[in-house]
Each structure stands twice: as structure tokens, then as C-alpha cells.
C-alpha positions, 0 to 999 in steps of 0.5 A: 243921580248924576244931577246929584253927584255933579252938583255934590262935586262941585260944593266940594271944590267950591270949599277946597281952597287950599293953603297947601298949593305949591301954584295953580294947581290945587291939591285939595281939588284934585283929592275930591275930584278923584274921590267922585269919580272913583266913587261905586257910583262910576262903577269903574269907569268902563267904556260901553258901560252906564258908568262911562256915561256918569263919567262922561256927564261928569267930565263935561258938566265940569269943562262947562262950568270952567267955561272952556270951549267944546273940541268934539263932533260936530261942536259937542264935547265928546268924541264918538269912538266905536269900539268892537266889544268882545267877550269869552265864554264858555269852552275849553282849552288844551294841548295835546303832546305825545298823545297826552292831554294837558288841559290849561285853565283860563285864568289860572294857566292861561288867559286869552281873548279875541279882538275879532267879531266872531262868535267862537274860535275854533283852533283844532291841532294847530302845531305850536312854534316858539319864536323867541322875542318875535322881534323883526327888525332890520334896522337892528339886524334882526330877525327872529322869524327867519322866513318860518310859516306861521300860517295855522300855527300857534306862535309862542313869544317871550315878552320884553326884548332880546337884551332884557336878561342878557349880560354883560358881554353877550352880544345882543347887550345894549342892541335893544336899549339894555333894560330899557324896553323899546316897543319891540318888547311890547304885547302890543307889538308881539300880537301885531307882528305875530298877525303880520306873519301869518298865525292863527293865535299868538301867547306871549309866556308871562314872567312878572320881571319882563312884563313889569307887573304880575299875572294878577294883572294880565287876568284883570280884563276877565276875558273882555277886549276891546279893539278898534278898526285895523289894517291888519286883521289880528290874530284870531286868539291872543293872550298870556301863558302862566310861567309855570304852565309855559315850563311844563308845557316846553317840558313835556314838548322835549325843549327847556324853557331855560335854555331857549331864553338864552338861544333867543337872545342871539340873532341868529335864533331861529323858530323851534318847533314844540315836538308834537304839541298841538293846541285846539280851543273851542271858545263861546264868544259874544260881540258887539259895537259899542259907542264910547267917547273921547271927552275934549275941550279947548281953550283958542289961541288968540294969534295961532289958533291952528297950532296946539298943545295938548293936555291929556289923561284917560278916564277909563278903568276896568269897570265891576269884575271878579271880587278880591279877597275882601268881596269888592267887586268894582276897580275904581281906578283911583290912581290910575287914572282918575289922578291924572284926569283931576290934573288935567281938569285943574290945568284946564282951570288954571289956563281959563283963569289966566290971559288967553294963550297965542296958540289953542290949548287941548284938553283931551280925556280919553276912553280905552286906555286900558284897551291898549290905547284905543281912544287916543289911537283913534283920536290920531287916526281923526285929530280935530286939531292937526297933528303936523301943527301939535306942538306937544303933547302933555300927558299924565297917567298914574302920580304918586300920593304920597306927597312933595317930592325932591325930584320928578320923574320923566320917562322916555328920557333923551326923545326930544328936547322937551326935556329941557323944559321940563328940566328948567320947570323943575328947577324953578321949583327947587327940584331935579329930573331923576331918570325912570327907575324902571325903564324895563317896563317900557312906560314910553310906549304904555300911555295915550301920549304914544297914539300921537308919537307915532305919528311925530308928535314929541310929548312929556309923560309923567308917571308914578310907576316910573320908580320910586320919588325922593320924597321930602318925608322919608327920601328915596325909601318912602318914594320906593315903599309907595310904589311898591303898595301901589303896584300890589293895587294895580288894576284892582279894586284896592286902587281906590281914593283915601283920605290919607292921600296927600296930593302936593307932590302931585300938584307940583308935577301937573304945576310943571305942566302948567309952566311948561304949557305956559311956555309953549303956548305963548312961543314960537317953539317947535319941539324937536325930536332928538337924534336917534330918536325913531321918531324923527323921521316921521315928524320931518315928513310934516316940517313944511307945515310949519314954516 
């Protein structure tokens, strides 16, 4: 079969020569690259599964044909990642309040997982603490911990940042960049920080506006979580509380949901105690160690070969879960992100057809992502080309399908003087940067290109889900009727490829990539971290290397 679908791929885009490309990058061809691998064939991509490896078949079969070179292990194509897979089973879940119970349903009123190796949780009457935004950072003057013991106890966060919901004259707007989340409104840091502080189990309560997207998502995994190696071991439970069930929980615990939401937004909050709630899980869990694999390919710079830009997307989606209301079973990831892998495979195109750059070029496609990153963070944990040397990393994940666009939008906006590269490639196509749209939604901090941010690397993302395009059919409404079609799909199986799709506004955002890649591979540039940017001061930790 895979012989089958890679040779089917490739009469495809043999035949896919198209009068609709806006430069190196086709159109045509990413359409029927997304089209294979969001095929039932792939199965939804998930890592550890028989349909990473078609993908990952696929994907290097493809990088051959282009003739680029192996970046793996061992002078091979791919990567090895280990990861820990985990799955919950059956049990129960429940708190306990004023001697009454008030069972919570997994996947109805709560949803949670484990990111450890064990083969059950087992939490017994641990007493409940709300912590408001678990934010604990000094730099800011914050602390919303305020030296509480958390040891054996269930800490409860309200997701996005302190200043998310304030308004105009409380003194925490604009400490936390106002409606622009900064990582300390990730889940990501609420669970490594509740983890830092001692706690047995960490819920973040869901609202749809914090979060940036709706309860239909947080189920999506279906119990699964996939972790990899930590310095600090996590939580033993973590997950999401549904809104309501969150108010009737504070309810019946004597506090009002309401009311703390507007207490947390103060520095000088401090830890509430949920009465006499307790919580107790008693969870079946299976694990194990599956390998997956980073696929990665390179293109060496001809008078710098130890310095690199970097090309990435993630391959992975959520694989065969729960059927949707039309009985399909299998997430295909369509848009997210097999778009964004199609571009990368049409970069790593163009770059081969054109004269070899100075510096090495990186095509990295990741596993994971939709794990919290695992496959990039671990290729920044075990870079095979240095990171002090990385001039930038490119990354895409998620572009619009609804054709060309006035405008492109970045996110992240102000980081590092990238975006003046970005801003010159759009105008040579006759477009503008727009700011993100949605900048509560903290899409700098949601993508592959941040495993290496955080070690100093500055980076572009483009992403779709950043706010509505200007779009050259139908303006800023028709841009904000896409996005909003497209979150209803978002991590479900209606995210699928349709032959109604029209890529060139998607072309012409991986043709910005081209230029600017361009740009950087054959100069001597260094982009740099803007002023204010937390990631200056890592970077310059690097700045010997290269002089």
C-alpha cells in the first residue's frame, strides 16, 4: 500500500503544474500533498501509531525524490523520539463537600490525564486550593502562590493571565501584555508550575474566550498524553474542568467563582482554600514507550555550513478517536497541519531547484506537536545542527484556504527584527503585515518554532488561526468567515482536505518564506532579539559563537 499511495503522490504532482502560482511555491501541489496525507490511509497521523509510519514513509520517500540530503541519526532521514504513551481507563472521579458527593464525568465535566509511567492515580481526599492564575513571576512582581503548601493538594488555575479580563484602570492592565497572552497564561505553564510547587494534581477551569477555543477541543485527545523526559517530574493528574461544573463545584464549596476571578486579578491575591471540598480519583492507566520520529532533511551551505535556517511543520494530528455526528472516526488534520507540511516539502522543492545557499538550509518535520511540542522539544534538547548557529527558524502551522490575501499575518509581532523581513517580503508582493487578530490566544507559544525560542533562536510563524485575512474575494468578512468555519473543525474530524480549497493565499505565505530564506541563507545576517523581548538574554548567552 505505501509503495502504492507514494507512487499515486507523485503522478499527482507530476501533473499539478499550475498557472495559479504567485512564485516558487505551487499551489496545485501542496492541494494534493494535503489530500494524501490527510487521506483514512494515514489514519490521523498519531505518533506511535501504523499511520506515522505511512507518514513518515511518505514524507521521506518525498525528500529523496527532491534529492536533499538526510539530517537524521546516524546519516538516516528521521530522528528517533521516544516518547512515554499513556492512556486512562476505567475508574471514577469525584469530590466530596460538605459530606456530599458531587461525582465529575470524564469528558463531560472534567477531562484529565497523566504524563507519568504509572499504572493507576490514586488521589484520596486531597483538599482543593484555587490559586487564581498560578502566575509566579517576579519580574513582574507577582506571586500568586504566596508560599502556600501545596504538597497532596489539588491546585485549581483560571487559564490565560491576570490581565486577560481586566479593565481599563485596574491595576494589573497591561502587567501581562493586556489581551496578548504571555506564556504565563499557557496550560502548558500552569501544569509545570503547579508541578514546581509541590501538588499532587493540577485543573485548570475551561472558559471557551480564555482558552481560545471550546471544550470540544480539550476532550480531543480522549485520555491519551504523551510526555517526554523532564527535569521536573509532573503532576501525577492534570487536566481541565468544564466551566459549569467548576461553578457548581465553588458553589457548593462556599466561594463564588465570579467574585475570585476579580480577586485574582490583584497582586496581592493569595491561595483560597475550596471549604471542605476533597477530591479522590481512582483511575486505571496503561503505558508505554513508543519510538517516534522527527523526519529531517538538509540542503549544506556551500560557505557556511555550520550555521543554519531553519524550515519546520508538524506531521502529526490526532489520529482515530470518538466519532462526530456524522460517524467519522479519523482526525485527519487537514489543515492542521498537513498545509503546513505541504509547504515545507514545496520550500525544500524550490531551494533544491535554485543555486546552493551559503549557509545550510533545515527542513525539519516534527512528531507530537499536538502533545505539547514534544518532537521540536526534543530536537532543541538534541539539535543536529547548533542552535547558537540557527539563524532563524521559519515555521508554519495552520494557513488559510480561502485563497490570496491583501495582508499576512504575523504573530508574536515586536520579538525580533525578523519583522522587517517579513515586512519587505510582503510588500514585494503587494501586501502588508496585519498584527494578529487574536493575540489572547497566545499562538507565539503554541507551535514548534518555540522549543527552539526558548533556547534564543528568533523565528517567524505563520498562522491562520492568528485572525481573520483581508482576502482579495470578500475582504476582512470573508477572512473572518474562514476562520470562524474553521475553528468549528479544529482538532476534529471535519478538518479535512476539499477540493473547494483554494490555496494561493497559501502559496503566497510559504513564497514569503522562500524570500526570506533567501535572504538569510546567502547573508551574513544574525537576526536579533528585539528590546524587551525574554528572549534576548538567552540568545546573548551564545553571542561568541558567532563572531
Amino acid at each position: 500500500m505505501r509503495g502504492t499511495m507514494i507512487g499515486l503522490a507523485a503522478c499527482a504532482l507530476a501533473a499539478t503544474a499550475s498557472a495559479e502560482s504567485v512564485g516558487p511555491v505551487d499551489p496545485a501541489a501542496m492541494s494534493a500533498t494535503v489530500r494524501m496525507l490527510a487521506s483514512d490511509a494515514f489514519e490521523g497521523r498519531a505518533p506511535g501509531t501504523p499511520g506515522e509510519a505511512r507518514t513518515v514513509d511518505y514524507l521521506v520517500a518525498r525528500l529523496k525524490a527532491l534529492g536533499l540530503e538526510p539530517a537524521g541519526d546516524n546519516g538516516g532521514w528521521t530522528q528517533a523520539v521516544p516518547l512515554l504513551r499513556t492512556q486512562i481507563g476505567a475508574g471514577a472521579i469525584g469530590v466530596e463537600v460538605g459530606g456530599k458527593a458531587m461525582p465529575l464525568a470524564q469528558r463531560s465535566d472534567i477531562y484529565v490525564s497523566t504524563m507519568r509511567p504509572v499504572d493507576r492515580i490514586a488521589i484520596q481526599h486531597a483538599p482543593m486550593v484555587f490559586v487564581g492564575y498560578g502566575v509566579k513571576a517576579p519580574e513582574r512582581g507577582w506571586d500568586d502562590f504566596k508560599g502556600v503548601d501545596l504538597h497532596g493538594k489539588v491546585a485549581v488555575f483560571l487559564v490565560n493571565d491576570p490581565d486577560f479580563n481586566a479593565a481599563a484602570g485596574e491595576p494589573v492592565t497591561g502587567r501581562f501584555g493586556g489581551r496578548a497572552m504571555t506564556y504565563y497564561g499557557r496550560w502548558t505553564y500552569k501544569f509545570e508550575e503547579a508541578a514546581r510547587q509541590g501538588a499532587v494534581a493540577a485543573l485548570i477551569v475551561h472558559d471557551t474566550a480564555g482558552a481560545g477555543y471550546g471544550w470540544s477541543t480539550v476532550i480531543a485527545p480522549g485520555g491519551i498524553g504523551y510526555a517526554i523526559a523532564q527535569a521536573t517530574p509532573p503532576v501525577l493528574m492534570q487536566g481541565w474542568i468544564e466551566g459549569e461544573a467548576a461553578r457548581r463545584l465553588f458553589s457548593a464549596s462556599g466561594q463564588d467563582l465570579d467574585a475570585l476571578r476579580v480577586a485574582a486579578r490583584r497582586a496581592d491575591f493569595r491561595p483560597v482554600v475550596l471549604g471542605d471540598a476533597r477530591f479522590s480519583a481512582d483511575l486505571a492507566v496503561t503505558h508505554e514507550t513508543v519510538q517516534s520520529r522527527n523526519v529531517l532533511a538538509k540542503l549544506t551551505g556551500t560557505a557556511h555550513p555550520d550555521e543554519t535556517v531553519m524550515f519546520g511543520a508538524h506531521w502529526d494530528a490526532y489520529g482515530v478517536g470518538a466519532p462526530d455526528a456524522d460517524g467519522h472516526t479519523v482526525r485527519a488534520g487537514a489543515a492542521d497541519d498537513a498545509v503546513g507540511v505541504a509547504g515545507v516539502l514545496e520550500l525544500a522543492r524550490a531551494f533544491k531547484a535554485a543555486p546552493r545557499p551559503q549557509r545550510t538550509l533545515l527542513f525539519a518535520l516534527w512528531t507530537a506537536e499536538e502533545r505539547n511540542l514534544l518532537g521540536s522539544e526534543y530536537y532543541a534538547a538534541h539539535p543536529v545542527m547548533p542552535l547558537e548557529k540557527t539563524a532563524a527558524n521559519l515555521t508554519i502551522d495552520v494557513l488559510q484556504t480561502a485563497g490570496p490575501a491583501h495582508d499576512v499575518l504575523t504573530v508574536g509581532e515586536g520579538q525580533s527584527d525578523l519583522d522587517g523581513l517579513l515586512a519587505r517580503a510582503a510588500a514585494a508582493q503587494g501586501r502588508t503585515v496585519a498584527p494578529e487578530g487574536l493575540p489572547e490566544r497566545g499562538l507565539f507559544y503554541r507551535a514548534d518554532h518555540f522549543s527552539v525560542v526558548r533556547h534564543g533562536v528568533p523565528a517567524l510563524l505563520l498562522m491562520g488561526m492568528s485572525g481573520g485575512s483581508d482576502l482579495v474575494a470578500g475582504g476582512k468578512a470573508a477572512g473572518d468567515a474562514w476562520l470562524t468555519a474553521y475553528m468549528k473543525c479544529y482538532h476534529q474530524p471535519c478538518d479535512t482536505w476539499s477540493p473547494q480549497w483554494n490555496l494561493r493565499g497559501a502559496a503566497q505565505d510559504v513564497d514569503l518564506f522562500y524570500s526570506i530564506g533567501l535572504t538569510l541563507a546567502n547573508g551574513r545576517a544574525w537576526p536579533q532579539w528585539s528590546n524587551g523581548s525574554e528572549f534576548k538574554a538567552t540568545r546573548a548567552t551564545s553571542a561568541a559563537a558567532r563572531r
